[in-house]
C-alpha positions in Angstrom: -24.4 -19.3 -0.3 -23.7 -18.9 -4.0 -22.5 -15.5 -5.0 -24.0 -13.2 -7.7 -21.9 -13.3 -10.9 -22.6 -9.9 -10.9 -20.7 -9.6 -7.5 -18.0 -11.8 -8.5 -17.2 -9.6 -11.4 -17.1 -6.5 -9.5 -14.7 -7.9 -7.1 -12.0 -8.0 -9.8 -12.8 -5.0 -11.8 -10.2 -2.0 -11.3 -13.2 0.9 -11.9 -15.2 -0.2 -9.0 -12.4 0.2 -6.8 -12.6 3.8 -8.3 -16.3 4.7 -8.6 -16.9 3.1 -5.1 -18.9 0.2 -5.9 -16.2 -2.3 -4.3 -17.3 -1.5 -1.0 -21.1 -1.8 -1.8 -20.3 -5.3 -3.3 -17.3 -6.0 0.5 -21.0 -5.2 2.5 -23.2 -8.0 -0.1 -20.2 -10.5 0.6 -19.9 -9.7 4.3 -23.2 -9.7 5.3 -24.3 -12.8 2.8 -21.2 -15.1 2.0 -18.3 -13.7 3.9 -15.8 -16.9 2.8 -16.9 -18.2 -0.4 -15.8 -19.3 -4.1 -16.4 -17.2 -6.8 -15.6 -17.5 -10.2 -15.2 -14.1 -12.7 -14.8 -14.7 -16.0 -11.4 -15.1 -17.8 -9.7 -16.0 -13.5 -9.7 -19.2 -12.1 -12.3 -19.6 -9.1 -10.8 -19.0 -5.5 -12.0 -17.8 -1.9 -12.7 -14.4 -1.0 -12.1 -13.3 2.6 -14.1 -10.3 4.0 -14.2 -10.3 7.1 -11.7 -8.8 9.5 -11.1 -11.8 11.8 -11.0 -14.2 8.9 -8.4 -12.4 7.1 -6.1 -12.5 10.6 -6.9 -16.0 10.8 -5.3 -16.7 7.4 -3.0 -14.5 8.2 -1.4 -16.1 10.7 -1.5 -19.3 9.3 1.2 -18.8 6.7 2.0 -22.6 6.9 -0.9 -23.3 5.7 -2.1 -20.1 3.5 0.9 -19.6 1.9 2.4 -16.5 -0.4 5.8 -18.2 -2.1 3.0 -20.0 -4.8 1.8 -18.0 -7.1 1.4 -14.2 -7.7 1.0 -11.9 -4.4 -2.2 -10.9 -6.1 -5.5 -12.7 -7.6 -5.2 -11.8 -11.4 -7.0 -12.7 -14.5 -5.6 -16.0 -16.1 -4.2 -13.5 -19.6 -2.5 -11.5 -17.1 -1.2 -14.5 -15.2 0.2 -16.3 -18.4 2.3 -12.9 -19.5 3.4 -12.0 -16.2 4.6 -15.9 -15.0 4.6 -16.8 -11.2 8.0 -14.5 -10.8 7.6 -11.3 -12.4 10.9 -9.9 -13.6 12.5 -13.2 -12.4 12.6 -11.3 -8.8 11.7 -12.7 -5.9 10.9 -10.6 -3.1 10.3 -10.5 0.5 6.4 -10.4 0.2 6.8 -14.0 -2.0 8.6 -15.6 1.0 7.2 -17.6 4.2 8.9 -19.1 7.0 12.0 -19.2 8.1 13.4 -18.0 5.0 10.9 -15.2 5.4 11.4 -13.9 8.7 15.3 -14.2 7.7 14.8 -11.3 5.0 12.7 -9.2 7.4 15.4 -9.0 9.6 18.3 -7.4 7.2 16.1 -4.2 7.6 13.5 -4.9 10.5 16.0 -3.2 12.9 16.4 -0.1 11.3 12.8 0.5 10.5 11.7 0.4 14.5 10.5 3.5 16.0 13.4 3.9 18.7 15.9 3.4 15.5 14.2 6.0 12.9 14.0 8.9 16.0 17.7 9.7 14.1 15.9 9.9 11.2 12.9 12.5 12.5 15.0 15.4 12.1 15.3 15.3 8.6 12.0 13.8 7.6 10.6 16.9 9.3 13.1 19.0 7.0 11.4 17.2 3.8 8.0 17.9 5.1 8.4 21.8 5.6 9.8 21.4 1.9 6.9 20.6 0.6 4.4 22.4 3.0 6.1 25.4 1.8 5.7 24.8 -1.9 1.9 24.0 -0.8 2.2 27.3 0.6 3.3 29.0 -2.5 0.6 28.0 -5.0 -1.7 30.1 -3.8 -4.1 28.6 -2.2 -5.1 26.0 -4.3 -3.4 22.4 -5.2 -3.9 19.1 -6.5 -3.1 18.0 -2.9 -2.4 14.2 -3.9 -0.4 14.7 -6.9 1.8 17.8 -6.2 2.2 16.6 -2.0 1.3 13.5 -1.1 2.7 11.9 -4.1 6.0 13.7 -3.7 7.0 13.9 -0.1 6.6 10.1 0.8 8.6 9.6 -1.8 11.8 12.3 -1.3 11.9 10.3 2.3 11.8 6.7 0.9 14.8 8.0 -1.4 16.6 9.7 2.0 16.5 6.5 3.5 17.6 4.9 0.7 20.2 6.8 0.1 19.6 7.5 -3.7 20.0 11.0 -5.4 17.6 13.4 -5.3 17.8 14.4 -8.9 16.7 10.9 -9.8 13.0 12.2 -8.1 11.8 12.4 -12.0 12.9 8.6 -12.7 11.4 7.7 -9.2 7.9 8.8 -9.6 7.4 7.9 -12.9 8.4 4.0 -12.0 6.5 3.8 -8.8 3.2 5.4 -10.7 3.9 3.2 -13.6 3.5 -0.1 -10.9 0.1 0.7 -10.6 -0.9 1.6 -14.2 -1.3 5.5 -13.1 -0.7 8.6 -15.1 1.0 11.8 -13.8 -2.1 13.5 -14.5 -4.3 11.7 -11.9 -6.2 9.6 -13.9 -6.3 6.2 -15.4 -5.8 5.5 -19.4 -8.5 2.6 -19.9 -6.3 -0.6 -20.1 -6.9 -4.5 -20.2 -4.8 -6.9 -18.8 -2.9 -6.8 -21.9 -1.8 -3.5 -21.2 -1.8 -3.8 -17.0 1.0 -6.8 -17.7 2.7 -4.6 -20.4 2.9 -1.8 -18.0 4.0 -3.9 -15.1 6.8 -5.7 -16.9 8.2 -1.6 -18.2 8.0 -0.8 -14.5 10.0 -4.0 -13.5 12.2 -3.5 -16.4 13.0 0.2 -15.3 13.6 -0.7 -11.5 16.5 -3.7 -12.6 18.2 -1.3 -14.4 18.4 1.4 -12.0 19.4 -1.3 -9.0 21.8 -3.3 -10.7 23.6 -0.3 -10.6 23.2 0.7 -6.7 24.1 -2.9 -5.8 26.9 -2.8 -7.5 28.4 0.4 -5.8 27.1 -0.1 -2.1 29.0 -3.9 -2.5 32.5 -1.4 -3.5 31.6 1.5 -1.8 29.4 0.7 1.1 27.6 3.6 3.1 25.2 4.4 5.9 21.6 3.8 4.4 19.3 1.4 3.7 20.5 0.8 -0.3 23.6 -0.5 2.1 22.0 -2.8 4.2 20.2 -4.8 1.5 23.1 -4.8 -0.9 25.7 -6.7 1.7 22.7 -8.6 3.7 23.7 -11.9 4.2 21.6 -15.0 5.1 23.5 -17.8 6.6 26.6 -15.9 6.2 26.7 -15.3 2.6 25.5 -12.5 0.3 21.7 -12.3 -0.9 21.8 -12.7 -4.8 21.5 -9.8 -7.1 17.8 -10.6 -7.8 17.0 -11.3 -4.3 18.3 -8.0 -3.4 16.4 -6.5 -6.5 13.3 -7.5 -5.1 14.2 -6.1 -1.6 14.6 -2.7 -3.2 11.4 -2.6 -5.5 9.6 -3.6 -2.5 10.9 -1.0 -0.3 10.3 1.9 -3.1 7.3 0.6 -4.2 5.3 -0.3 -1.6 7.2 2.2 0.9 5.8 5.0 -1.5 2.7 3.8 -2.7 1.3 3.4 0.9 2.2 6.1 2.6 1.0 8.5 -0.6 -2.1 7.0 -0.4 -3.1 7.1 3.0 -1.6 10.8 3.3 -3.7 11.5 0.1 -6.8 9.5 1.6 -6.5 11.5 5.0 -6.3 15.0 3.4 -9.4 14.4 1.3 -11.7 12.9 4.5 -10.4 16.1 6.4 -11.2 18.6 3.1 -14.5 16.9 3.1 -15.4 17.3 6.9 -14.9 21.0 8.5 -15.7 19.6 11.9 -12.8 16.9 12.0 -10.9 19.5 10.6 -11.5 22.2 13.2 -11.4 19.4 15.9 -7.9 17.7 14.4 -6.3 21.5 14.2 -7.3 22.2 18.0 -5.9 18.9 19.2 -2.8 18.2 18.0 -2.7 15.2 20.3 -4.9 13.1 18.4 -2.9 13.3 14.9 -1.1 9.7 15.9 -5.3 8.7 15.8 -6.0 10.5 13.0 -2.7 8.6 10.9 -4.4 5.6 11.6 -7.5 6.3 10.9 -6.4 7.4 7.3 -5.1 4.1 7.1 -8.4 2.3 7.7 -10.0 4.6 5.8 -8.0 4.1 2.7 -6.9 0.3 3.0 -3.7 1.6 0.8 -3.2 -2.2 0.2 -6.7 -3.4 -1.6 -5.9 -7.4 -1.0 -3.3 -10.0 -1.2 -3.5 -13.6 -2.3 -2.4 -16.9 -0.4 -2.3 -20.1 -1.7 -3.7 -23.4 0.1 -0.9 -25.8 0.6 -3.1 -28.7 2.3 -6.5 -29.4 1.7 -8.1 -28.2 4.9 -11.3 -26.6 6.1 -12.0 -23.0 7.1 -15.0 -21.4 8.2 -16.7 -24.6 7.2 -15.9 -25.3 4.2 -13.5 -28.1 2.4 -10.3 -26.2 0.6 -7.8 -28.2 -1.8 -4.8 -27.4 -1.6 -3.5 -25.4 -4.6 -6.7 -23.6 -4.3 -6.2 -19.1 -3.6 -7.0 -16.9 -1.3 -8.1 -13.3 -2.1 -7.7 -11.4 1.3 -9.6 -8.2 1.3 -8.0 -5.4 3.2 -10.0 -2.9 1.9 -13.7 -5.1 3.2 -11.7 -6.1 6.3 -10.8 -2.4 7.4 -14.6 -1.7 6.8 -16.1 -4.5 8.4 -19.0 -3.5 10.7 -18.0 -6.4 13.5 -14.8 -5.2 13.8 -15.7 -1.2 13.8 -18.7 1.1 14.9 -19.8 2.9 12.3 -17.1 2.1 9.5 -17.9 4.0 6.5 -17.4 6.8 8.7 -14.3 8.7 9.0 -13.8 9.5 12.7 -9.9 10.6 14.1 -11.2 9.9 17.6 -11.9 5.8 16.8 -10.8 4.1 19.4 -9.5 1.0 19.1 -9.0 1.1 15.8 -7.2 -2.1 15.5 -7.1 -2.6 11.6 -5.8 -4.4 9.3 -4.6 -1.4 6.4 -1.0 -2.4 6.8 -1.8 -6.6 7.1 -1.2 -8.9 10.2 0.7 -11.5 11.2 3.9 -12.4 9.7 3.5 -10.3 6.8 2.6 -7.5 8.7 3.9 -4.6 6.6 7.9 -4.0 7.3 7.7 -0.1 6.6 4.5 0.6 8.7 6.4 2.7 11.6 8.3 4.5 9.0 5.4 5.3 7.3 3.2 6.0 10.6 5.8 8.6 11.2 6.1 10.3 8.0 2.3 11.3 8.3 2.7 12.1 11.9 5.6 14.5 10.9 3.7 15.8 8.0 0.7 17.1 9.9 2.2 18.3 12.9 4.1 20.8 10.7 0.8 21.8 8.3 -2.1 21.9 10.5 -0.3 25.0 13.1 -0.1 27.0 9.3 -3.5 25.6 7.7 -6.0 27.7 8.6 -8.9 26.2 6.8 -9.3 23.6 3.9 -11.9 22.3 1.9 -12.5 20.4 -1.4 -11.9 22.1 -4.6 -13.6 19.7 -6.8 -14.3 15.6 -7.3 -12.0 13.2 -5.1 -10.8 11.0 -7.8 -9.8 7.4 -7.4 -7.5 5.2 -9.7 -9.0 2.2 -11.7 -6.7 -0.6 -9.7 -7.1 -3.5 -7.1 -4.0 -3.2 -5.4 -2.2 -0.6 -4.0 -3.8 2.8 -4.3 -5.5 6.0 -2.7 -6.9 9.0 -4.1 -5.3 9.9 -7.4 -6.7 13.6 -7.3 -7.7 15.7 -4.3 -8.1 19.1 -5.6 -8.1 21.5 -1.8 -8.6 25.0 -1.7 -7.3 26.7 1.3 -5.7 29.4 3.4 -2.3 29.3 5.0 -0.3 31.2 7.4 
């Protein structure tokens, strides 16, 4: 079935990911053309995947749907001749397949399991009362995503790390700048032109501060993370500078970005709904349920691109190879054969087997670290929040990557 233009256009464009008329367009496309070419204007025409099980399928197929060719995300062609294939020259674990793929993963994969980061609970829970404290002290009202949920995610990437915590300033203001954000949670209205300036400052700013931590965890190695990836070795020698430049952008960026914006996402469905509220406080044992179901709900990562390496067929129909994939977390996590009810928000679903963090091989690295960051979170707010609810409009940022709410304004009370 041919798609709308109108459709096709709406897919790419950053402010219906924030008004909310990306998911009306995901339930056009799912119900009507769930695989099928489209064309915007000023991008080359490729597939869009919106279904659940189709995105696993490519998933898993990363022989054949592959993410070393090409940007990890569909972009307009301006955008795509600034930015090059290799942005900043790095090359990072989420542009790798394979063997040389699962080779990267595991430099960290071991320390990021659930029965290695139970050391790390202790102190994560330490950061968490940090910051439900200063919750405490405003008085009853907060911007909940920018002055928490923005914040503590990111103080426990930077503990794992093993940065400084003075450099929080620095830290925030390069991970917001990666997705075009303002401090102020809201979007200034750019074009690609801008988007591919503001992504090359951002790259730009991360090299600078990394050459430097690679260069003293190679001298003066330590226990943490910034360690590990500096003296990883593949086939016993040393990754290269920008191989472990990539490693660490990755593992700030997207161990932030996701974890803000599900704990953001999660917050402002709870604000919004005094019975899951009431019923989440009372039952402490569903929270685990509740983490993921802010995941779902939020689809932190908005989609990922593959690129066809053989021509092939899928659901039917002929692909080239050299032709992209667009995989749409954010229609898959919503898809109403994979989940009763999806457009609710329900911290009893169950399963709830979703694809918010990806599948397969490129299943997201950080996804227990950042299951247990929320976990932690909530289990030390909810015994002190008394009640919550919405202190004005639930803003989302104009972007079709990685994002969740950029403004929940809560009112509440607190013991």
């Amino acid at each position: 079935m041919i798609v709308p233009q109108e459709i096709a256009e709406t897919v790419v464009d950053p402010k219906a990911y924030a008004d909310g008329r990306i998911h009306e367009a995901y339930r056009w496309l799912r119900r009507n053309a769930p695989f099928a070419k489209i064309a915007p204007a000023g991008y080359d025409p490729f597939w869009i995947v919106t279904r659940q099980a189709d995105i696993m399928a490519v998933e898993v197929q990363s022989d054949l749907f592959c993410n070393s060719q090409g940007l990890p995300a569909i972009t307009s062609n301006e955008m795509r001749a600034q930015l090059g294939d290799r942005p900043g020259g790095f090359r990072t674990i989420v542009s790798m397949d394979g063997v040389e793929h699962q080779a990267y993963r595991r430099l960290t994969q071991g320390a990021l399991m659930p029965k290695t980061l139970r050391i790390l609970e202790g102190r994560i829970r330490e950061i968490a009362r940090v910051f439900i404290e200063k919750m405490a002290q405003t008085g009853g009202r907060c911007d909940f995503a920018q002055d928490v949920a923005f914040l503590y995610p990111l103080r426990v990437v930077m503990e794992v790390l093993g940065v400084s915590e003075k450099d929080e300033a620095f830290w925030l203001t390069l991970t917001q700048a990666g997705n075009t954000q303002n401090s102020k949670g809201t979007h200034a209205q750019m074009d690609d032109t801008a988007r591919a300036e503001a992504m090359k400052q951002y790259l730009t700013g991360l090299n600078n501060y990394f050459v430097d931590i690679i260069t003293d965890r190679r001298a003066n190695p330590r226990e943490d993370m910034a360690t590990r990836i500096a003296n990883g070795e593949i086939k016993g020698e040393l990754i290269g500078n920008m191989e472990a430049m990539g490693y660490y952008i990755i593992f700030a960026s997207a161990g932030h970005d996701t974890t803000s914006a599900s704990t953001a996402g999660g917050m402002a469905a709870l604000a919004g709904d005094p019975e899951q509220f009431r019923k989440l406080k009372d039952n402490p044992v569903l929270i685990p349920g509740y983490v993921e179901e802010s995941i779902r709900w939020v689809a932190p990562v908005k989609h990922f691109a593959r690129t066809v390496t053989a021509d092939t067929e899928f659901n039917g129909q002929q692909l080239a190879k050299g032709e992209r994939l667009m995989l749409c977390f954010a229609s898959g996590t919503r898809d109403e054969d994979a989940f009763t009810d999806p457009d609710r928000f329900d911290i009893e679903r169950s399963p709830n087997r979703h694809v918010g963090f990806g599948y397969g091989p490129h299943l997201c690295l950080g996804q227990h670290l950042a299951k247990l960051e929320m976990r932690i979170f909530w289990e030390e707010l909810l015994p002190r929040l008394q009640n919550v609810e919405l202190d004005g409009p639930v803003i989302h940022p104009e972007t079709t990557s990685i994002a969740g709410p950029q403004s929940v304004p809560i009112k509440f009370v607190m013991s």
